[in-house]
N, CA, C and O of each residue as an XYZ file, in Angstrom:
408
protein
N      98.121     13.657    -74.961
C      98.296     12.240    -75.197
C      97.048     11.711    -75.895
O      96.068     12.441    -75.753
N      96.828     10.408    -76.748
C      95.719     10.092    -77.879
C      95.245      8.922    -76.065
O      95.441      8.717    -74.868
N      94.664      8.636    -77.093
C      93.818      7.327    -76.183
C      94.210      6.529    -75.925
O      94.995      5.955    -76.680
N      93.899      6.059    -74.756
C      94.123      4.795    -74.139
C      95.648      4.514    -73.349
O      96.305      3.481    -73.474
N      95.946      5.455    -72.687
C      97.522      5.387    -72.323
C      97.185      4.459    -70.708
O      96.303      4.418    -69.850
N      98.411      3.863    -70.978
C      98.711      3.064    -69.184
C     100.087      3.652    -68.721
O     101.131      3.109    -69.085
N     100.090      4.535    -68.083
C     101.290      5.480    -67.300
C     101.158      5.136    -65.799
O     100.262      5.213    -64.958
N     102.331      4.759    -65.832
C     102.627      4.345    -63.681
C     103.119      5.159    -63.346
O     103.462      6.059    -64.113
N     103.412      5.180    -61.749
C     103.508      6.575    -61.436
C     104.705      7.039    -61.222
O     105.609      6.210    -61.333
N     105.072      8.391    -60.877
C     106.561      8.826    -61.489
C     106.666      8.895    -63.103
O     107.823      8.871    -63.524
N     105.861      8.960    -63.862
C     106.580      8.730    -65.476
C     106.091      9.903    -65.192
O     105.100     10.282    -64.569
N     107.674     10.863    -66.226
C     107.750     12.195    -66.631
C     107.819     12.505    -67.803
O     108.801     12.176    -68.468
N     106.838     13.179    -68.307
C     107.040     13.443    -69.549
C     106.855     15.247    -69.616
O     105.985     16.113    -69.527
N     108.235     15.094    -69.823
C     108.365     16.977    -69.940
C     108.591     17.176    -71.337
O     109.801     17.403    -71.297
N     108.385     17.226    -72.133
C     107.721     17.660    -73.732
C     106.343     18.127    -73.757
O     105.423     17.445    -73.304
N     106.170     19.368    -74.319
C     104.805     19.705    -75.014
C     104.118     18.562    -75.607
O     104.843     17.806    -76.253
N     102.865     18.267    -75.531
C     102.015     17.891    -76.474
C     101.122     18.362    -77.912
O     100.143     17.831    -78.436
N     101.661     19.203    -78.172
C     101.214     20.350    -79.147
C     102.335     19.331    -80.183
O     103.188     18.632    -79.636
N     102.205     19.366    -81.534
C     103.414     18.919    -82.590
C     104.029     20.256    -82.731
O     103.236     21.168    -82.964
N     105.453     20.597    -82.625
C     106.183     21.552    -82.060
C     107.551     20.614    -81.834
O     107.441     19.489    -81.346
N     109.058     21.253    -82.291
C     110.312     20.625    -82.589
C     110.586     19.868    -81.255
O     111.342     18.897    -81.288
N     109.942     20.307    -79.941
C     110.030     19.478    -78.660
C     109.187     19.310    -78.207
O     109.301     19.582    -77.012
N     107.750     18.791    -78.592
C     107.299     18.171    -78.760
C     107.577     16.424    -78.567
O     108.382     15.752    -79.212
N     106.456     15.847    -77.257
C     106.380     14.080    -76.935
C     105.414     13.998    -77.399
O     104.431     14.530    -76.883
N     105.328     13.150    -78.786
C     103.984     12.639    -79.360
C     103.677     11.285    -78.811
O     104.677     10.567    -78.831
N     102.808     10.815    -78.417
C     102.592      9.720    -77.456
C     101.780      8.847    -78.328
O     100.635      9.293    -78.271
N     101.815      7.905    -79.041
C     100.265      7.604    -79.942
C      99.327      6.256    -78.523
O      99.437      6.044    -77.316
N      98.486      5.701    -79.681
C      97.369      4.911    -79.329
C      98.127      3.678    -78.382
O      99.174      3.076    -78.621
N      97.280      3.557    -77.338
C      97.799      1.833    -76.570
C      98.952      2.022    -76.048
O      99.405      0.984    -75.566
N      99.606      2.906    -75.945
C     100.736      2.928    -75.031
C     101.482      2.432    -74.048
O     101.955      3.497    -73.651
N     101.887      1.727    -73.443
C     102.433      1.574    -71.787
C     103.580      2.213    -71.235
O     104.619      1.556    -71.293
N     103.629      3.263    -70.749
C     104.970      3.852    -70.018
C     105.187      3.497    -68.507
O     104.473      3.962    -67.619
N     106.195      2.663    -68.295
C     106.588      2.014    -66.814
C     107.122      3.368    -65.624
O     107.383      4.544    -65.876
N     107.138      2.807    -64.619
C     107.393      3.742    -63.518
C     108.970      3.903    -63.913
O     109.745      3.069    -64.381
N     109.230      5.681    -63.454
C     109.848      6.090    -63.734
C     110.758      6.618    -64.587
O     111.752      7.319    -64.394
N     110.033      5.968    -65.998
C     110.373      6.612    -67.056
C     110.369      7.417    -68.024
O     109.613      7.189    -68.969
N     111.385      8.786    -68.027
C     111.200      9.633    -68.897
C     111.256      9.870    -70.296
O     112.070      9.594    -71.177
N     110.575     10.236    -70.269
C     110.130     11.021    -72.300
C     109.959     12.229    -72.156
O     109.045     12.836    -71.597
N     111.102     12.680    -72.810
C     111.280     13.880    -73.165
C     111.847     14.611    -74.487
O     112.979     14.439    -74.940
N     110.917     15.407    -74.990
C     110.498     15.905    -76.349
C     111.912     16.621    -76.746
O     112.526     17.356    -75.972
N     112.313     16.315    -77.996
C     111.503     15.735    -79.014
C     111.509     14.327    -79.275
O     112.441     13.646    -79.705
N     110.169     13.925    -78.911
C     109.997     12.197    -79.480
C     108.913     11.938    -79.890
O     107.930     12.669    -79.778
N     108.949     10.841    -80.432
C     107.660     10.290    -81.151
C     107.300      8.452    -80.704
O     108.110      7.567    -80.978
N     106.413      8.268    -80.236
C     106.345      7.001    -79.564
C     105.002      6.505    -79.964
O     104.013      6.852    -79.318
N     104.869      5.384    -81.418
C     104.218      5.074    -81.670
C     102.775      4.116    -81.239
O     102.652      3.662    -80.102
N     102.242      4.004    -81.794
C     101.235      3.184    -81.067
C     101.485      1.808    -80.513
O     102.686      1.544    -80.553
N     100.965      1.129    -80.158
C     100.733     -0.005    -79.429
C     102.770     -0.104    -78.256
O     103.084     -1.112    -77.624
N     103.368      0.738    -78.307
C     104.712      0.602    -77.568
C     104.609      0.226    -76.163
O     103.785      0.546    -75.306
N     105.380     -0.340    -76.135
C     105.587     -0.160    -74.144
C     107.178      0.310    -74.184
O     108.175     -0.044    -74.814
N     106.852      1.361    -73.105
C     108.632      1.870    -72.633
C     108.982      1.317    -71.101
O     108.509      1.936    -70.148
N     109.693      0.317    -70.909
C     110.135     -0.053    -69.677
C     110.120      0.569    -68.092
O     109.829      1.761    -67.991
N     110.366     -0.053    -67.082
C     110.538      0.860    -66.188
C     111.777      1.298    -66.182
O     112.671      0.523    -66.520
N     112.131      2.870    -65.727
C     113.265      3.765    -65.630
C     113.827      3.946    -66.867
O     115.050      4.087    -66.889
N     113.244      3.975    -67.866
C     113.889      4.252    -69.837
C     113.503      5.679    -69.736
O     112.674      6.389    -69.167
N     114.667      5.774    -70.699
C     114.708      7.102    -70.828
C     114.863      7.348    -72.545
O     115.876      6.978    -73.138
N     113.739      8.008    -73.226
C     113.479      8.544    -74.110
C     113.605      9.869    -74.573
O     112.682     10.601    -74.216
N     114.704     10.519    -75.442
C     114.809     11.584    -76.102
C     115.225     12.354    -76.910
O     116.403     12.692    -76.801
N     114.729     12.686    -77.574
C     115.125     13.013    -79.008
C     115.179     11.524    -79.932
O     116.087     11.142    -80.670
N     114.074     10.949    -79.658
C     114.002      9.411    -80.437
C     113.054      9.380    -81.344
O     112.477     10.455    -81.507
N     112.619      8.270    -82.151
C     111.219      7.898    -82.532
C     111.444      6.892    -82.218
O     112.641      6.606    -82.220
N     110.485      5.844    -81.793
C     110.360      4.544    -81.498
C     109.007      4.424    -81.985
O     107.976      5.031    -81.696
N     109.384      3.048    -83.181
C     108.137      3.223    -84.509
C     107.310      1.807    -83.496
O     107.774      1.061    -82.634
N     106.156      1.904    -84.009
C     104.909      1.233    -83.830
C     104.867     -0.020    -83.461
O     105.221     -0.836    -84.313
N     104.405     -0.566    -82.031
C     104.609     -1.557    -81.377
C     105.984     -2.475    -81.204
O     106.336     -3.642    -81.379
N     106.574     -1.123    -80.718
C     107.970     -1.731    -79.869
C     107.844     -1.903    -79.065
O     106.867     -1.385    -78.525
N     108.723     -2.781    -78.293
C     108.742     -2.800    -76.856
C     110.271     -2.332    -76.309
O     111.216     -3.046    -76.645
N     110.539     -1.083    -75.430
C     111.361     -0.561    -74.618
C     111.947     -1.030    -73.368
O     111.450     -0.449    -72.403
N     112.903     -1.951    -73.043
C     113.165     -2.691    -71.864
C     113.541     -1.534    -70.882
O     113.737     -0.355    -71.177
N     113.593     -2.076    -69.751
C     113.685     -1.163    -68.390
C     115.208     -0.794    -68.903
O     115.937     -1.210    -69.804
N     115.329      0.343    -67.717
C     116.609      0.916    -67.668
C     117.261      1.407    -69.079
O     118.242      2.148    -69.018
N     116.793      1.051    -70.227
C     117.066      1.416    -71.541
C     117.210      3.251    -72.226
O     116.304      4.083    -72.167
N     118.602      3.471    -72.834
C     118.374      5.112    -73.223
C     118.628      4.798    -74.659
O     119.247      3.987    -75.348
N     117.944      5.710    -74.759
C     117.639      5.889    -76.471
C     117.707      7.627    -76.525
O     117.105      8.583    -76.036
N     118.481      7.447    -77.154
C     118.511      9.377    -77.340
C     119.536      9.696    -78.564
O     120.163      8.826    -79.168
N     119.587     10.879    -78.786
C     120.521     11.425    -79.784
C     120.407     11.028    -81.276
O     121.308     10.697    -82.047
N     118.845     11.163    -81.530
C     118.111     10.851    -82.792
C     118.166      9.460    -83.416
O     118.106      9.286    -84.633
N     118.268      8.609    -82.639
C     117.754      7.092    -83.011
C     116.562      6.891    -83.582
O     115.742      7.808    -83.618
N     116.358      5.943    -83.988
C     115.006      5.856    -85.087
C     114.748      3.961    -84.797
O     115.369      3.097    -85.416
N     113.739      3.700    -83.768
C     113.913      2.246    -83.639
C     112.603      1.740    -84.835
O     111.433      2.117    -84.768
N     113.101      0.932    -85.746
C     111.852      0.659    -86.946
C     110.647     -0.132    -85.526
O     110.837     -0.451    -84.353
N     109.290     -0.184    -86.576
C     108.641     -0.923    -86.074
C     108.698     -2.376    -85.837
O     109.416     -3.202    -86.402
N     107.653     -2.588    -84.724
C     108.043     -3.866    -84.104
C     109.318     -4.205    -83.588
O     109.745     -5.345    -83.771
N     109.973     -3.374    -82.976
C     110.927     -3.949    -82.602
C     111.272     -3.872    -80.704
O     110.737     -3.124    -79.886
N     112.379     -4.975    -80.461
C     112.601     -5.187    -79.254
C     113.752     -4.968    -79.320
O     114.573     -5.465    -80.091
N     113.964     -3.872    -78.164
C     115.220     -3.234    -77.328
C     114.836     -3.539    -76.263
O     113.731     -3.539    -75.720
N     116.128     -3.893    -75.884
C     116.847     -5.227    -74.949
C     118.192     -4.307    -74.117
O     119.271     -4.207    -74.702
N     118.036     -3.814    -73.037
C     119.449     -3.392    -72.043
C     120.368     -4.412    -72.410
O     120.090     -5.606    -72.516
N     121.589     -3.831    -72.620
C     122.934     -5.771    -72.278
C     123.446     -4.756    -71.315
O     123.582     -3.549    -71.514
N     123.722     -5.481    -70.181
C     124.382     -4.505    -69.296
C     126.099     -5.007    -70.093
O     126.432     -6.045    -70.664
N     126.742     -3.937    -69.834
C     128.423     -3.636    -69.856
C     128.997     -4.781    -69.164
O     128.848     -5.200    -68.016
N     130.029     -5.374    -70.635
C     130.421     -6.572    -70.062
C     131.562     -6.427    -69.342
O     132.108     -5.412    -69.776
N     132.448     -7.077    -68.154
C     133.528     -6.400    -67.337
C     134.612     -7.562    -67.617
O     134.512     -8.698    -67.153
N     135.621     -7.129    -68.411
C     136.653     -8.182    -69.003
C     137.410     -7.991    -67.026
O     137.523     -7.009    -66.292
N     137.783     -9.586    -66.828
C     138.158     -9.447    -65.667
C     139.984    -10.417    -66.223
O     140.012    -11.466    -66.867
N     141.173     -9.689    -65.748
C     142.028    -10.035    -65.823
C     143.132    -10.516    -64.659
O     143.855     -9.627    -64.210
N     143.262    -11.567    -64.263
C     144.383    -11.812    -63.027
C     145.361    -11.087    -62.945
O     145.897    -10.930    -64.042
N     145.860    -10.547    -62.096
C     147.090     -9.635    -61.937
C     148.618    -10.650    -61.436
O     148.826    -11.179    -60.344
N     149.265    -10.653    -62.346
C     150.536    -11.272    -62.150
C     151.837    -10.242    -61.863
O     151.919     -9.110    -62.341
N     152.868    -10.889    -60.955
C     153.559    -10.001    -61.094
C     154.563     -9.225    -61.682
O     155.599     -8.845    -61.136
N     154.153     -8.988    -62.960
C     154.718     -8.548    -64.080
C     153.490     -7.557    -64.509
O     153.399     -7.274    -65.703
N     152.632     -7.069    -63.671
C     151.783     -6.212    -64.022
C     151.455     -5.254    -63.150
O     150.516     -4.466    -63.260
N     152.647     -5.363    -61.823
C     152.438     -4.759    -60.586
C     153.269     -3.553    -60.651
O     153.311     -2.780    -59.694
């Protein structure tokens, strides 16, 4: 990891640090919240924060993003810099049951 990281506890990061195809590159100023994994291959630019319980992999998340809790990013996403990812939790269409639907 480069300098200056703020990691709480429980954050897992099972990726090599070596640059290598799985490979977690971690850059400068970091913040990784409790319980959240990064796992290589990713790239997590400088000044980022990754939420608590996010899960990172196979991502890049470019230079001073911010990662909301509970958030997955995986399957080669590419978040540009500066940017904010935001969880929406799953909206639940709720329908009355009449009896013509019984």
């Amino acid at each position: 990891m480069s300098d200056k990281k703020l990691t709480e506890d429980k954050f897992d990061n099972r990726g090599s640090l070596s640059f290598c195809p799985l490979s977690a590159y971690i850059g400068n100023n970091v913040s990784v919240g409790h319980d959240a994994l990064i796992y290589g291959p990713c790239y997590l630019g400088n000044h980022t924060f990754i939420g608590f319980k996010a899960i990172v992999y196979n991502a890049i998340i470019g230079k001073g993003s911010f990662v909301s809790y509970n958030a997955v990013i995986t399957n080669g996403v590419r978040i540009a810099p500066n940017q904010f990812v935001l969880l929406v939790p799953t909206l639940i269409h709720k329908k009355k049951l009449t009896d013509s639907d019984e």
